[in-house]
BADRENNU-47041 format. One record per residue (C-alpha): residue in one letter; z, x, y; residue number from 0. Coordinates in steps of 0.1 Angstrom, whole numbers, padded with zeros to 4 digits. Example, Ala and Ser with C-alpha at 12.3 -4.5 7.8 and 13.67 -1.06 7.14 Angstrom:
# residues 2
{resn = A	z = 0078	x = 0123	y = -0045	resi = 0}
{resn = S	z = 0071	x = 0137	y = -0011	resi = 1}
***
This chain:
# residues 339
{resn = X	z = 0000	x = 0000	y = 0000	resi = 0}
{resn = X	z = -0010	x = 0015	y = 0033	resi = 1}
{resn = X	z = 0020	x = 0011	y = 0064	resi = 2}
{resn = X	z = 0011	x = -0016	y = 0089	resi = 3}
{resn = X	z = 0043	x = -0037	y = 0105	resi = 4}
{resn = X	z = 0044	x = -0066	y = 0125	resi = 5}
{resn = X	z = 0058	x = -0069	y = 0156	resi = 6}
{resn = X	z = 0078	x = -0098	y = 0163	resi = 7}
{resn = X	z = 0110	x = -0113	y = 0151	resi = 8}
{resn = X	z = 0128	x = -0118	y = 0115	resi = 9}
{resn = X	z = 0124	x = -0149	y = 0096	resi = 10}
{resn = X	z = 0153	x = -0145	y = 0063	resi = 11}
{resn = X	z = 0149	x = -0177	y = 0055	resi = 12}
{resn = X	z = 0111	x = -0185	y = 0062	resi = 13}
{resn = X	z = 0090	x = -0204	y = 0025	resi = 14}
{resn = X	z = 0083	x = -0177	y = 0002	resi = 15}
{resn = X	z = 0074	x = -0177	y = -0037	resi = 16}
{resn = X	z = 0065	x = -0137	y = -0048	resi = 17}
{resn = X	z = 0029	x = -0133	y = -0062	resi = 18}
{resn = X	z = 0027	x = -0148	y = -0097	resi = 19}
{resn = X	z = 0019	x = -0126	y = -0126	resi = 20}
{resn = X	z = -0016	x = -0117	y = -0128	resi = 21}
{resn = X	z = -0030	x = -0129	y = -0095	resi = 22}
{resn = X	z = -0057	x = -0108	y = -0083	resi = 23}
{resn = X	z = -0064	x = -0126	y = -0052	resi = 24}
{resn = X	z = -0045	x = -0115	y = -0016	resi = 25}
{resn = X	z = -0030	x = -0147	y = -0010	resi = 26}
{resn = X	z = -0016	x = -0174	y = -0035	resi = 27}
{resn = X	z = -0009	x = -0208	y = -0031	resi = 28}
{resn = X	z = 0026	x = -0226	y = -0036	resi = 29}
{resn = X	z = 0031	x = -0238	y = -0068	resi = 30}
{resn = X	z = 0045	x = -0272	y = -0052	resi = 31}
{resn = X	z = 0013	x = -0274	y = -0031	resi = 32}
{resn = X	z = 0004	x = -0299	y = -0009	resi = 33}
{resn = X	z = 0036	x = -0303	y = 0012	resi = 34}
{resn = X	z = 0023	x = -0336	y = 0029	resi = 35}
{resn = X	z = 0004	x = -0362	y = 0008	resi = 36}
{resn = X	z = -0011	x = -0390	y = 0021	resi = 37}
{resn = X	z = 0005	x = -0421	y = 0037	resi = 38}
{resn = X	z = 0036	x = -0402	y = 0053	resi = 39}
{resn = X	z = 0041	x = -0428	y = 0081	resi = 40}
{resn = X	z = 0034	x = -0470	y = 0084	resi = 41}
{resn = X	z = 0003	x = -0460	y = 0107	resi = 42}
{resn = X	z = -0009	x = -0430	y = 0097	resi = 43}
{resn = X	z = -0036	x = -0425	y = 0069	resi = 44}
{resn = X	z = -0037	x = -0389	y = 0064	resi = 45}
{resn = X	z = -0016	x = -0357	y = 0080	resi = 46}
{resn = X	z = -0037	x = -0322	y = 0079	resi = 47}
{resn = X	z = -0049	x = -0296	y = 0098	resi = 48}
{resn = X	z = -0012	x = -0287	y = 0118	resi = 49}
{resn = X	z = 0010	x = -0263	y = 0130	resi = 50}
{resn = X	z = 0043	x = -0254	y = 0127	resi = 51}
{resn = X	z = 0070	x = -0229	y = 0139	resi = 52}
{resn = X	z = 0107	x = -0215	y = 0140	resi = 53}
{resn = X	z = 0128	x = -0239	y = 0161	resi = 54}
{resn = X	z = 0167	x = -0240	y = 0166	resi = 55}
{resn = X	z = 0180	x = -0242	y = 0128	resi = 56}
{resn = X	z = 0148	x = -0248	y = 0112	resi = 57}
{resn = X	z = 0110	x = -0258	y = 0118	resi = 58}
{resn = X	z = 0094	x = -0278	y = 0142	resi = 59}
{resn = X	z = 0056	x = -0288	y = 0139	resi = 60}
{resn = X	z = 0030	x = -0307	y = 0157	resi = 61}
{resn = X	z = 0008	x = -0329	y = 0131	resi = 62}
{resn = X	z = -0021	x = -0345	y = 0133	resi = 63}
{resn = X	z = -0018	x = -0378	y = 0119	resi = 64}
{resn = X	z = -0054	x = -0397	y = 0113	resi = 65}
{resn = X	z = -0041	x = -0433	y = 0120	resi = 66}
{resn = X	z = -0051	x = -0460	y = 0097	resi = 67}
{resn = X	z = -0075	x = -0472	y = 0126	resi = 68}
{resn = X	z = -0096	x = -0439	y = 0122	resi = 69}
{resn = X	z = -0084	x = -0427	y = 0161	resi = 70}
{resn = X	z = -0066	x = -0394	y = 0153	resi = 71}
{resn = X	z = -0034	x = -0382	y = 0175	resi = 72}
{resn = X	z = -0004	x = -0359	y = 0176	resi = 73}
{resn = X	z = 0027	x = -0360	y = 0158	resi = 74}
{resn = X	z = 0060	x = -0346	y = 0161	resi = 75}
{resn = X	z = 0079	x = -0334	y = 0129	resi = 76}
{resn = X	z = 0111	x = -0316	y = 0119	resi = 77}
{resn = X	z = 0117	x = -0295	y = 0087	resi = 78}
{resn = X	z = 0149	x = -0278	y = 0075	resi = 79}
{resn = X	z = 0129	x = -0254	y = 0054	resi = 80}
{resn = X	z = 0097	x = -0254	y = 0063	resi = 81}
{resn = X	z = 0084	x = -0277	y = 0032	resi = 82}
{resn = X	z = 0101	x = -0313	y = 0035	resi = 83}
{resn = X	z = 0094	x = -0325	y = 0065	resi = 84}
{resn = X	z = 0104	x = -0357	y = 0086	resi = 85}
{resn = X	z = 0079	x = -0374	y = 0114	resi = 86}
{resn = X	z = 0088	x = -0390	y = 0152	resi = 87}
{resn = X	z = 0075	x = -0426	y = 0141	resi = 88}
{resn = X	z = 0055	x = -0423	y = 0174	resi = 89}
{resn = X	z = 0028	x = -0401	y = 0189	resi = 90}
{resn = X	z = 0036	x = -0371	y = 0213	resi = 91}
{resn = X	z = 0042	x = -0393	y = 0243	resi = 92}
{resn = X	z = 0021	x = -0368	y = 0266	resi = 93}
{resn = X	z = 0028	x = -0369	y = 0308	resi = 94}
{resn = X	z = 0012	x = -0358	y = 0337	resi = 95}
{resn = X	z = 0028	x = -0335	y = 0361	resi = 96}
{resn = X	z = 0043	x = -0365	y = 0376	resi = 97}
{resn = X	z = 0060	x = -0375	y = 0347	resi = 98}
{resn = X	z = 0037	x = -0405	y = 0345	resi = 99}
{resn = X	z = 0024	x = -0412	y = 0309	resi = 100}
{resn = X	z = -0012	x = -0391	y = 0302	resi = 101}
{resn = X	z = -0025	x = -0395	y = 0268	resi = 102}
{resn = X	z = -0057	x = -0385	y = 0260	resi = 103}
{resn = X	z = -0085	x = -0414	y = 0240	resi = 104}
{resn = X	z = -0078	x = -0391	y = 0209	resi = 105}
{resn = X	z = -0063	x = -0356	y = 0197	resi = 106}
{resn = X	z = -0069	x = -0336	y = 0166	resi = 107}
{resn = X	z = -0063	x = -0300	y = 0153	resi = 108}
{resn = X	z = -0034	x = -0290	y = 0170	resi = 109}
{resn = X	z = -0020	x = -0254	y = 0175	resi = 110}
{resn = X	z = 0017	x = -0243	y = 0186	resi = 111}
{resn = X	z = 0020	x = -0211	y = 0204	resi = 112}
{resn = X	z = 0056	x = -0200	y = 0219	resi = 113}
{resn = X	z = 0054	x = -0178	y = 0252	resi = 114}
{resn = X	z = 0081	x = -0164	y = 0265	resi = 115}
{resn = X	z = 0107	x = -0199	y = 0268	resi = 116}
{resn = X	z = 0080	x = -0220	y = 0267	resi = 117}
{resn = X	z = 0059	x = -0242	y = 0236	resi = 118}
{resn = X	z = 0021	x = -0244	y = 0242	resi = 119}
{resn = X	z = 0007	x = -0271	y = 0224	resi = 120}
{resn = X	z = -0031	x = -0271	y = 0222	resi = 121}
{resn = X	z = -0058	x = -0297	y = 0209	resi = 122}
{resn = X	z = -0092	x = -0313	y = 0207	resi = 123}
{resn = X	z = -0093	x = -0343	y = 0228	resi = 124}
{resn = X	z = -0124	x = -0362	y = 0250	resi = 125}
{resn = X	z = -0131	x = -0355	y = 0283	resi = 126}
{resn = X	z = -0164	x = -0370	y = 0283	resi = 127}
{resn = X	z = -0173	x = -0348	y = 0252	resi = 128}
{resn = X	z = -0148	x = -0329	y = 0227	resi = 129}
{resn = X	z = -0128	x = -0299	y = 0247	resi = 130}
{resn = X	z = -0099	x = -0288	y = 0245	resi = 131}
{resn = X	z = -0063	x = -0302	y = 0260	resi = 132}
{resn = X	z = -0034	x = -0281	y = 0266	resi = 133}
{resn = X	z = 0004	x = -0293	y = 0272	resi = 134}
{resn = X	z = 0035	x = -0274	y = 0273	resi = 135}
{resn = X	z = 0076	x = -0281	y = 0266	resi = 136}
{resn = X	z = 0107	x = -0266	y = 0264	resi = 137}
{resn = X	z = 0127	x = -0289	y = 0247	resi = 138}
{resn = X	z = 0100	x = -0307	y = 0225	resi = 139}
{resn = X	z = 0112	x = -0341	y = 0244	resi = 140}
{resn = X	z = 0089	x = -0338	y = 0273	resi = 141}
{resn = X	z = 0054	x = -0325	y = 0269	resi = 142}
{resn = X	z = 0031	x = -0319	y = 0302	resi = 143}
{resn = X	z = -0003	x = -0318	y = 0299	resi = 144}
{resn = X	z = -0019	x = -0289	y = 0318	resi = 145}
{resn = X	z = -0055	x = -0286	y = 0333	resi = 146}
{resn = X	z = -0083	x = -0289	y = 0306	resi = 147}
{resn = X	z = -0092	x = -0248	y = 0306	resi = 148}
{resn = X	z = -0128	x = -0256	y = 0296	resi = 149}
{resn = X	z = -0158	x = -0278	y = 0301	resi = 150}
{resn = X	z = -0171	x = -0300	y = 0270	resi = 151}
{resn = X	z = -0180	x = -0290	y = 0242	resi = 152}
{resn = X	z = -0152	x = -0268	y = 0225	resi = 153}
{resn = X	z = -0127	x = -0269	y = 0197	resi = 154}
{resn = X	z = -0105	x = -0250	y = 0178	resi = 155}
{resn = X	z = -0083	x = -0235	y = 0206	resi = 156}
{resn = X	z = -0053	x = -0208	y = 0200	resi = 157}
{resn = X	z = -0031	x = -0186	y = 0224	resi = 158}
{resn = X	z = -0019	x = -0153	y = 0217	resi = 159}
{resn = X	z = 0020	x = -0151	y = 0215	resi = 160}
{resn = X	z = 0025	x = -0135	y = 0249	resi = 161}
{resn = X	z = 0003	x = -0121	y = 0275	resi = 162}
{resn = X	z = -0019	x = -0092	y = 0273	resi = 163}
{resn = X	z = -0024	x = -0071	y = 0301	resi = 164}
{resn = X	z = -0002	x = -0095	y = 0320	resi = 165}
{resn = X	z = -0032	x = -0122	y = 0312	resi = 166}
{resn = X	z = -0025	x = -0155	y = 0291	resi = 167}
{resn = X	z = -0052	x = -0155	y = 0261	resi = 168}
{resn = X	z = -0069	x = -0178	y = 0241	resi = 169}
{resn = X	z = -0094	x = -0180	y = 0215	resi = 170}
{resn = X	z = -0119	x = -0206	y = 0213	resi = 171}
{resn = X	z = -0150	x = -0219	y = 0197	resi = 172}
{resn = X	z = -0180	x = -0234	y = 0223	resi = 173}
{resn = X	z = -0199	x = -0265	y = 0200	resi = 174}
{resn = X	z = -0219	x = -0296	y = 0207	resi = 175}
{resn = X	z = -0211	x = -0329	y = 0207	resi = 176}
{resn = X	z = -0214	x = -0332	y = 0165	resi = 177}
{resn = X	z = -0207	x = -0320	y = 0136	resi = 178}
{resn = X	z = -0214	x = -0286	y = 0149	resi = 179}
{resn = X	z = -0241	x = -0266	y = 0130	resi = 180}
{resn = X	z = -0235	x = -0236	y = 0150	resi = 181}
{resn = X	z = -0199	x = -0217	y = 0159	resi = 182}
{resn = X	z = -0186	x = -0180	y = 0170	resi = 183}
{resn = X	z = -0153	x = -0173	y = 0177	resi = 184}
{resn = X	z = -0150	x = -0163	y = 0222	resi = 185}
{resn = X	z = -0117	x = -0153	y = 0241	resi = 186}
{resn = X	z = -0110	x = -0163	y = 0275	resi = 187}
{resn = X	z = -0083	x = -0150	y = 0297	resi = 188}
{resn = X	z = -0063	x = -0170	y = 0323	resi = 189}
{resn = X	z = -0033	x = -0157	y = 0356	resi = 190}
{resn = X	z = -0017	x = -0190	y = 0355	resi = 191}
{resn = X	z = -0026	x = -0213	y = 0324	resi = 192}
{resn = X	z = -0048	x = -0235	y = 0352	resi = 193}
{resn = X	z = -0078	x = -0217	y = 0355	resi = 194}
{resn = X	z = -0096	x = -0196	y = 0327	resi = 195}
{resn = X	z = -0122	x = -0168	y = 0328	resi = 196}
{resn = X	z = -0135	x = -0133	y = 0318	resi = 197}
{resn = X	z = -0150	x = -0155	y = 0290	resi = 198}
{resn = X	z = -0161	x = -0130	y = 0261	resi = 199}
{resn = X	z = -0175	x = -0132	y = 0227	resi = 200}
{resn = X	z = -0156	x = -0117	y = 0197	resi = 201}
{resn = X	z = -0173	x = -0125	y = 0167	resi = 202}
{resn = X	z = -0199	x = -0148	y = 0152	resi = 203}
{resn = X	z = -0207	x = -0160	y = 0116	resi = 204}
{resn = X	z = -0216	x = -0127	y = 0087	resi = 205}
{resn = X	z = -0238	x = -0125	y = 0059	resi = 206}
{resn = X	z = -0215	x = -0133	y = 0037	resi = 207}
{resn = X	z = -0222	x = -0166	y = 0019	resi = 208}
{resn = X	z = -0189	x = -0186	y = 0027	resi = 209}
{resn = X	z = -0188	x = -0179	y = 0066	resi = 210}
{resn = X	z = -0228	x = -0179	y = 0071	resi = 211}
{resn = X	z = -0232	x = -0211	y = 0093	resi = 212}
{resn = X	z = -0203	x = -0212	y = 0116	resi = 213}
{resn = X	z = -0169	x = -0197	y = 0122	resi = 214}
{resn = X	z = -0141	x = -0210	y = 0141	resi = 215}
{resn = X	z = -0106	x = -0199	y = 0153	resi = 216}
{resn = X	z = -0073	x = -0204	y = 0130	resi = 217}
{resn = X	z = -0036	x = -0196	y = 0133	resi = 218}
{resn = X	z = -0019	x = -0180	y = 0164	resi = 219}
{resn = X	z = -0028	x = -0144	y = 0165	resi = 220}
{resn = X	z = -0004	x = -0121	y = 0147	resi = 221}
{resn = X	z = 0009	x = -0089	y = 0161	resi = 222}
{resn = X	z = 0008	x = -0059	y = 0144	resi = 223}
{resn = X	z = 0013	x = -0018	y = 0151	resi = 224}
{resn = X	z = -0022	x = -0021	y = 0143	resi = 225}
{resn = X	z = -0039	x = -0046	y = 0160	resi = 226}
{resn = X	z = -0038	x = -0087	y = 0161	resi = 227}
{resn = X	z = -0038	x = -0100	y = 0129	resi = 228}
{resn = X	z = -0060	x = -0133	y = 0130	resi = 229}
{resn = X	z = -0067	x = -0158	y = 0101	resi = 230}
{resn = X	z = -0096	x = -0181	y = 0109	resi = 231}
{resn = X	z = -0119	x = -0203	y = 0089	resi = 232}
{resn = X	z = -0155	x = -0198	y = 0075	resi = 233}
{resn = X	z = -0181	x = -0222	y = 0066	resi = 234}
{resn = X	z = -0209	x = -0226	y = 0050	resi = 235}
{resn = X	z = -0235	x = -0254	y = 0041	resi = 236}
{resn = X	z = -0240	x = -0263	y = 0005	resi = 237}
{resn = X	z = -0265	x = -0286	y = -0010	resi = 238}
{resn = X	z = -0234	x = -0310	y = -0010	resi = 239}
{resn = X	z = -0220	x = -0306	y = 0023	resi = 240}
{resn = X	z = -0200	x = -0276	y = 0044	resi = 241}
{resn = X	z = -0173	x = -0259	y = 0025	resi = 242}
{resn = X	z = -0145	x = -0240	y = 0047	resi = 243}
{resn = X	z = -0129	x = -0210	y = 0036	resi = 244}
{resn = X	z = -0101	x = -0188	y = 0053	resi = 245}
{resn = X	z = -0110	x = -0153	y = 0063	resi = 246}
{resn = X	z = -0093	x = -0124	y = 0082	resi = 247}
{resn = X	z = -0095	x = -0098	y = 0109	resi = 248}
{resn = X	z = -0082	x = -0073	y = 0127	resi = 249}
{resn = X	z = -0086	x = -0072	y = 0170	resi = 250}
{resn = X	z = -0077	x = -0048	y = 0194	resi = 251}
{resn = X	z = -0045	x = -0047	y = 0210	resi = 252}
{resn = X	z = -0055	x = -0045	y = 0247	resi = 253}
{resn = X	z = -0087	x = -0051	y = 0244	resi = 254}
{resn = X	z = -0088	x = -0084	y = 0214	resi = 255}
{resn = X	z = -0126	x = -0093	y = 0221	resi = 256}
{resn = X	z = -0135	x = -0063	y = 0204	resi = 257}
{resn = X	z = -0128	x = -0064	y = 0162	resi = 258}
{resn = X	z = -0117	x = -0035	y = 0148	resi = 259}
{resn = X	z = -0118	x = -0042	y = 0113	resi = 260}
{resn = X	z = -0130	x = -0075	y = 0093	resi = 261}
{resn = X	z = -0128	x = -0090	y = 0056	resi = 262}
{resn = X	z = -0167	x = -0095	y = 0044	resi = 263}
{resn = X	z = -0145	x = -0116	y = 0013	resi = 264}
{resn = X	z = -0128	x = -0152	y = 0019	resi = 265}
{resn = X	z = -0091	x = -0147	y = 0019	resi = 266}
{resn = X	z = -0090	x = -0184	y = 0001	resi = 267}
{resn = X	z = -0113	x = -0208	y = -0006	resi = 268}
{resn = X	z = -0114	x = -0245	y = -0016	resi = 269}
{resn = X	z = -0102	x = -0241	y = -0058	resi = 270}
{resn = X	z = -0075	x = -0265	y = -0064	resi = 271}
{resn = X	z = -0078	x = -0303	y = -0070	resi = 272}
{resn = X	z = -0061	x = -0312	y = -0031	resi = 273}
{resn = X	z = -0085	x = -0289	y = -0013	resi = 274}
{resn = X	z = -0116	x = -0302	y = -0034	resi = 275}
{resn = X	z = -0104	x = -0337	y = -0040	resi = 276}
{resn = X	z = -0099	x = -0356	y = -0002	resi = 277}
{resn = X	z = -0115	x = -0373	y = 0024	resi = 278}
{resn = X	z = -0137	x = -0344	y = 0034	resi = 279}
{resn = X	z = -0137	x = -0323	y = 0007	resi = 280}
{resn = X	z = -0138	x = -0287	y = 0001	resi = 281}
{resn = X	z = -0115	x = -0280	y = 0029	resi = 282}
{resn = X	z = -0094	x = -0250	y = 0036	resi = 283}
{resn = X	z = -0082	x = -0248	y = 0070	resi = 284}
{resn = X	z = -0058	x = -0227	y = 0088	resi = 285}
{resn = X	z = -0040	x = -0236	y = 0116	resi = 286}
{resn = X	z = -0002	x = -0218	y = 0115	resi = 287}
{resn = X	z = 0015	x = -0190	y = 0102	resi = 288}
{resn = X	z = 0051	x = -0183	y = 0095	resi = 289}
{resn = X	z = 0064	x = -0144	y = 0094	resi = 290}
{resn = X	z = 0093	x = -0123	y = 0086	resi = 291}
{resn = X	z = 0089	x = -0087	y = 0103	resi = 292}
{resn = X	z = 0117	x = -0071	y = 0080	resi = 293}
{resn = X	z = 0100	x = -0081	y = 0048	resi = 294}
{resn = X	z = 0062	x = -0082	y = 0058	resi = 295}
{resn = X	z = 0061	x = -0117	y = 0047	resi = 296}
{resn = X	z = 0036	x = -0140	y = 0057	resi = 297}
{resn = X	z = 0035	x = -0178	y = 0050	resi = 298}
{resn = X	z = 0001	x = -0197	y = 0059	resi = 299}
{resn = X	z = 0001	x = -0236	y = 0065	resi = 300}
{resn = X	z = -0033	x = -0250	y = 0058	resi = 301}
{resn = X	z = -0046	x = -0282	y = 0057	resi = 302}
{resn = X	z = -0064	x = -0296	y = 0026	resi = 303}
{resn = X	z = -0100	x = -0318	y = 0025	resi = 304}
{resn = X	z = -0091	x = -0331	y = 0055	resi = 305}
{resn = X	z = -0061	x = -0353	y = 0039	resi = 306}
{resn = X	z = -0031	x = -0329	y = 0029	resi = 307}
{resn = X	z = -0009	x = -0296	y = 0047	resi = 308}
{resn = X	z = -0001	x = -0267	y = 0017	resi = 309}
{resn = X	z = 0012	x = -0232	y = 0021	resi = 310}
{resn = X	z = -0001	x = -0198	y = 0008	resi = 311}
{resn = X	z = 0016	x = -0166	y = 0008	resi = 312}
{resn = X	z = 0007	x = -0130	y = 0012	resi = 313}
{resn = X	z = 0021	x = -0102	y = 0033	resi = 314}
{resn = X	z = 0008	x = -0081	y = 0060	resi = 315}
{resn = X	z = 0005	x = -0050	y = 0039	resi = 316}
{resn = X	z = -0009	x = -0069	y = 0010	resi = 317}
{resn = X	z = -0040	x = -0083	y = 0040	resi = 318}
{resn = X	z = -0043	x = -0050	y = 0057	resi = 319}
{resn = X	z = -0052	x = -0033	y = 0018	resi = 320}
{resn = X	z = -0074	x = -0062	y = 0010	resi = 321}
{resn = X	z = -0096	x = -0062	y = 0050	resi = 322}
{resn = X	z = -0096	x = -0024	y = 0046	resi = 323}
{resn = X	z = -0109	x = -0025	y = 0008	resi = 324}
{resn = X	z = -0136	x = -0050	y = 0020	resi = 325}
{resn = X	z = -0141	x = -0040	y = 0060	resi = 326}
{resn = X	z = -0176	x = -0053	y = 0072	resi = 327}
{resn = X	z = -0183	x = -0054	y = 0106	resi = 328}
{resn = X	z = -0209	x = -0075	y = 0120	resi = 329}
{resn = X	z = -0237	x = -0061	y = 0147	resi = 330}
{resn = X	z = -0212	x = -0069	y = 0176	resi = 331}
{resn = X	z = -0179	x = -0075	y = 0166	resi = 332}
{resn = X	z = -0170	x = -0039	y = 0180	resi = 333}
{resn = X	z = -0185	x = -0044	y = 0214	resi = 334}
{resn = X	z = -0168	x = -0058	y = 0244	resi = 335}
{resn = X	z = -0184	x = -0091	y = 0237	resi = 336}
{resn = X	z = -0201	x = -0090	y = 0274	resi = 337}
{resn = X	z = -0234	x = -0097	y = 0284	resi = 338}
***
């Protein structure tokens, strides 16, 4: 195993299983896998595709919850070990800077970044095409939304975990107003988390099979002595639909548009019964990560085909090996991604 550590904080009593015998892959699944099924509240259909985080004397997450009338929106939920976990009945009651109530017509995919003393929550939502919406809390009781940082069409938004040469930063993916056939990953920097700029590109879909149509951002960035650790997901179009796959990456510290070291192989891909078997199948999606610094542990919350959130383990040495074993970089992914 080659030394990499991550920077950031301990997490004794984060989920963890150890790698069963014989596994041969860099991450493996919980063996109680998924965590959420379907039907975990009156009104909502399906919970997938959220993030969760460290919070007090457990977990705290933010879910999206596909409500029964097909309108997805944002759910709050609570977790004394990061596996069962309880639901606010009710959607994130969102407010303007006023306090006066602000929700948006719909909000899906959420991420949950923490930035000093303050919870970022971030999401796709309509403003007169998909974009992305951003609120922020401290106590998880009120939640402001903040300026919209982009134009339409964009989705799958994430912050770093604190500022980079004094800069919020966020990774997103530009679309269309579909099912997008297209996707590369961009980073855009921002003073005061109103207005965004010094857009750049970081990387785009590979040659290799399972992230050859479009790629797209994943969980929050993770720190490491040797550059930001990022999972994302990969798809690619089969002759039965899009399959999405979780890969990894390494950026640059200062400088995160450019890649300094990237997995040509998936890091998972749709092979058990609730990532095949769902309401859009062949789904593995990243959206959160849990870490212990001390032990190298990492924990990654996924959703499932679109109808169910499981967990897979792996550590950070156990990824660095595995990106270093099979390190492809693309054409640009080492530039500064302007043009």
């Amino acid at each position: 195993m080659s030394e990499i550590k991550m920077i950031g904080s301990d997490l004794p009593g984060m989920p963890w299983q150890d790698k069963p015998s014989g596994c041969c892959t860099p991450a493996w699944r919980y063996s109680e896998n998924p965590i959420i099924s379907r039907n975990p509240l009156p009104n909502v259909a399906r919970i997938f595709n959220s993030a969760v985080m460290p919070y007090e004397d457990g977990y705290i997450g933010v879910f999206r919850g596909e409500q029964r009338d097909g309108v997805p929106h944002i759910y709050l939920g609570r977790s004394s070990d990061g596996i069962k976990w309880s639901f606010e009945p009710e959607k994130i009651p969102f407010v303007n800077s006023k306090g006066d109530s602000f929700m948006p017509p719909y909000a899906y995919d959420p991420r949950l970044v923490k930035i000093d003393d303050t919870y970022y929550i971030m999401w796709c939502q309509d403003a007169y095409g998909p974009t992305i919406g951003i609120a922020e809390t401290k106590d998880f009781k009120t939640f402001t939304r903040l300026e919209n940082p982009y134009l339409p069409y964009n989705r799958n938004a994430v912050l770093f975990p604190r500022k980079i040469n004094g800069r919020f930063v966020m990774l997103s993916r530009p679309c269309d107003n579909g099912h997008t056939a297209f996707g590369d990953i961009f980073i855009s920097e921002s003073k005061d988390m109103e207005f965004w700029g010094h857009h750049r590109h970081v990387m785009g879909k590979s040659k290799s099979w399972w992230e050859s149509l479009k790629i797209g951002g994943g969980a929050a960035p993770i720190e490491t002595d040797k550059g930001w650790l990022i999972f994302y997901h990969g798809v690619v179009n089969t002759c039965n639909g899009y399959v999405y796959s979780i890969g990894a990456a390494i950026l640059d510290l200062d400088e995160p548009s450019k890649v300094l070291h990237r997995c040509s192989d998936y890091i998972l891909t749709p092979e058990e019964w609730y990532e095949e078997r769902g309401f859009v199948p062949n789904v593995c999606f990243p959206c959160a990560t849990l870490t212990d610094s001390s032990t190298g542990r990492i924990a990654i919350y996924y959703g499932c085909a679109d109808s169910y959130v499981s967990i897979a383990f792996t550590t950070v040495e156990e990824i660095w090996d595995y990106i270093l074993a099979h390190d492809v970089l693309g054409e640009n992914d080492a530039d500064e991604g302007l043009r």
